[in-house]
C-alpha positions in Angstrom: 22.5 20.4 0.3 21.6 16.7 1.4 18.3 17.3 1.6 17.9 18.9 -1.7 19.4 16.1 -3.5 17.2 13.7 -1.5 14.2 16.1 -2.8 15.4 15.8 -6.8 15.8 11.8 -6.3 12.2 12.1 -5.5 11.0 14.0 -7.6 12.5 12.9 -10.9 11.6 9.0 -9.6 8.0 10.2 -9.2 7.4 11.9 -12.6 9.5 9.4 -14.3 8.0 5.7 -12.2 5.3 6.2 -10.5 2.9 8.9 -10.8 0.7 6.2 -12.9 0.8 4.1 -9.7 -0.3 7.6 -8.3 -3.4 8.3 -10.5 -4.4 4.7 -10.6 -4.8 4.7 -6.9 -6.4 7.8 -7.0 -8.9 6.3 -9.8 -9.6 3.3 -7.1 -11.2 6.6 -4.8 -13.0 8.0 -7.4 -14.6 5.2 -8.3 -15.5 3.7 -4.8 -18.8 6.0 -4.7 -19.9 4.4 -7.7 -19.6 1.4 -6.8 -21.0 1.7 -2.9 -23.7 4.2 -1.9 -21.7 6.4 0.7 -24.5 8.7 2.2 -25.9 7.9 5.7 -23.8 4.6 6.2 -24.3 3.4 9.8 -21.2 2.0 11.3 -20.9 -1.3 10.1 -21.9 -0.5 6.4 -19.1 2.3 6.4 -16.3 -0.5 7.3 -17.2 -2.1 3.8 -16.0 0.1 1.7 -13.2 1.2 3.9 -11.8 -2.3 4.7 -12.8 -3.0 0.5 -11.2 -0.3 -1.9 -7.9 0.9 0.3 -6.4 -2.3 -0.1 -6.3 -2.4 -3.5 -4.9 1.3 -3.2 -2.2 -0.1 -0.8 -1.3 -2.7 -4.0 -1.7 -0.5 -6.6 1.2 2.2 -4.4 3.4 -0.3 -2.6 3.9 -3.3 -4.7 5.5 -2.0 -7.8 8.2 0.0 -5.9 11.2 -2.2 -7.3 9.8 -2.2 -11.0 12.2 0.2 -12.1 15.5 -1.8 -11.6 14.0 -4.3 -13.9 14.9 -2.7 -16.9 18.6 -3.6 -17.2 19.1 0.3 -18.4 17.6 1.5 -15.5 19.7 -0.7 -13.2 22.9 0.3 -14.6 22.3 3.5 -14.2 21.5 3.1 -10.9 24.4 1.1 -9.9 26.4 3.6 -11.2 25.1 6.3 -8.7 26.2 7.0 -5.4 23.3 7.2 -3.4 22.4 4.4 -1.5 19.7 2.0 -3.4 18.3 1.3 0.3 17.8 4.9 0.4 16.1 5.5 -2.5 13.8 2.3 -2.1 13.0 3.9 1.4 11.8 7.1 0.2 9.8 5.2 -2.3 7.8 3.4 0.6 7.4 6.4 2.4 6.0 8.5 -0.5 3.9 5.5 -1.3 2.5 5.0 2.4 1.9 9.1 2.4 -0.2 9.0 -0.6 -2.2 6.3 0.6 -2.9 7.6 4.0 -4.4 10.8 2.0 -6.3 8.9 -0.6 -7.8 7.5 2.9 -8.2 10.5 4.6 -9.9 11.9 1.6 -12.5 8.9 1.5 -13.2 9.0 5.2 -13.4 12.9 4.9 -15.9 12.3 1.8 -18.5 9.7 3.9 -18.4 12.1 6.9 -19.4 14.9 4.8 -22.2 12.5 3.5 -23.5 11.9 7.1 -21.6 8.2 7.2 -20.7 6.8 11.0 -16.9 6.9 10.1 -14.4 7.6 12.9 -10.8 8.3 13.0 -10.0 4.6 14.2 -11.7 3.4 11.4 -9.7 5.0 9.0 -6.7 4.6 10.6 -7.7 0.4 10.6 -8.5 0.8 7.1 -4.7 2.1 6.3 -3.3 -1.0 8.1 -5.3 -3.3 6.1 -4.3 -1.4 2.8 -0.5 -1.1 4.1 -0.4 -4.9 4.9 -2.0 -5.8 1.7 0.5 -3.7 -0.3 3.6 -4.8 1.8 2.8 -8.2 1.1 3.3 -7.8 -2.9 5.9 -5.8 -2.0 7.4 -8.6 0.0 6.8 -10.9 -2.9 8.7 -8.9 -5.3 11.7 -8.4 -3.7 12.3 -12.0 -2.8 11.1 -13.1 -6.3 12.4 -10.0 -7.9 9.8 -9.9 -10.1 6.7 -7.9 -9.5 4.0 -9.5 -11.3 4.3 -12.4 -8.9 4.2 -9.6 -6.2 0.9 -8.7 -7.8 -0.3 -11.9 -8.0 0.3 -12.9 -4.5 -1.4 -9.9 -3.0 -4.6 -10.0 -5.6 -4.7 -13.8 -4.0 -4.8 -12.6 -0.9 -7.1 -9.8 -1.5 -9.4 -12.5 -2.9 -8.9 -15.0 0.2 -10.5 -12.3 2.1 -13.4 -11.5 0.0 -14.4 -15.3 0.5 -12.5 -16.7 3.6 -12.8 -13.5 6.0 -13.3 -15.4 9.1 -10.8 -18.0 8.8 -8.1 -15.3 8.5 -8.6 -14.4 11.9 -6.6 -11.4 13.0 -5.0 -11.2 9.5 -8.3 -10.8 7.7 -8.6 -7.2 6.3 -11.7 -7.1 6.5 -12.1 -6.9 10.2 -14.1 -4.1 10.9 -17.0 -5.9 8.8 -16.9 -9.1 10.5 -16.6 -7.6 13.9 -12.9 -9.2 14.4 -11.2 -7.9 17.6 -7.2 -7.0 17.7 -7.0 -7.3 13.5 -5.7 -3.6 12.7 -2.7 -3.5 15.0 -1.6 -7.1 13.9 -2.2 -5.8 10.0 -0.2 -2.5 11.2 2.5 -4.5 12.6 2.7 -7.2 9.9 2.9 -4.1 7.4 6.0 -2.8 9.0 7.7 -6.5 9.4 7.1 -7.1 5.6 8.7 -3.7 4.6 11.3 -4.2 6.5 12.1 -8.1 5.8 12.0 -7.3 2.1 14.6 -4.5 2.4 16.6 -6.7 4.3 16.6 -9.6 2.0 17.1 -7.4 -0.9 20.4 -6.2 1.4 21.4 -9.5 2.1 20.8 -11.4 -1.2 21.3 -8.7 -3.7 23.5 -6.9 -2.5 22.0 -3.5 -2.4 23.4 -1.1 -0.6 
């Protein structure tokens, strides 16, 4: 019974909030072999656009995830409800990171087919980057509780990396292309300590429950 209720809350949030999040991400993959020749990429050509487009997948998916409660309506309604807000903002992050680990999946699949060098790992490294980028304006939205500064902070960041990748060092996203050692995990983990500090902030200091 749980579990079906858990499966309607999804459900209705996705038709209702973010399936455009969904099909704009989805857009970014379509449009990544127009803008980067993905047949016969050696290794180090294949990390560009892996470590280029997921990211702005990952913000596209993961930053927007508290829009809804912005609308006064909406947030009424929800405070009204029983279910956890916690719970609900968790199943949002996990939908999230599910699409966007298959949007990735589907890219890598797409340059091997095309005879690109792409490995496993490097997918994998390009969902950290994509996850740490999105985390970030997710981050940046809960504590502001305003989203377009969450957007704006991770397009900064995206930026940064397009023109600063070195000096990033292990938090550069772009890793793979600039031969940085240890970067993914760090992303990975960063990822994970961003989710989670945002969830507990918005515990904490806004008292969702």
């Amino acid at each position: 019974m749980a579990s079906g209720c858990l499966a309607r809350v999804v459900s209705s949030d996705v038709r209702h909030n973010f399936l455009i999040h969904y099909l704009a991400a989805a857009a970014v993959l379509l449009m990544t072999p127009v803008i980067f020749g993905l047949a016969e990429l050696d290794r180090s050509m294949a990390a560009l656009p892996l470590e280029t487009m997921p990211p702005l997948m990952g913000l596209i998916l993961l930053t927007p995830l508290l829009s809804p409660e912005q609308n006064e309506g909406i947030l009424d309604t929800v405070r009204s409800k029983k279910m956890s807000r916690q719970l609900v903002t968790g199943l949002r992050v996990l939908c999230s990171l599910a699409v966007l680990a298959i949007l990735i999946a589907a890219l890598g699949g797409y340059m091997k087919y095309n005879s690109c060098d792409v490995t496993l790992g490097m997918c994998a490294g390009a969902f950290a980057g994509a996850a740490a980028l999105g985390a970030l304006g997710f981050f940046s939205s809960a504590v502001t509780d305003n989203v377009i500064v969450g957007y704006m902070v991770s397009v900064m960041y995206f930026f940064m990396n397009l023109f600063l990748k070195n000096k990033l060092g292990r938090f550069c996203l772009m890793s793979m292309s600039c031969n940085i050692k240890g970067s993914k995990p760090v992303l990975a983990a960063a990822a994970l300590v961003l989710i989670a500090a945002a969830m507990l902030f918005r515990r904490i200091f806004r008292n969702e429950q």
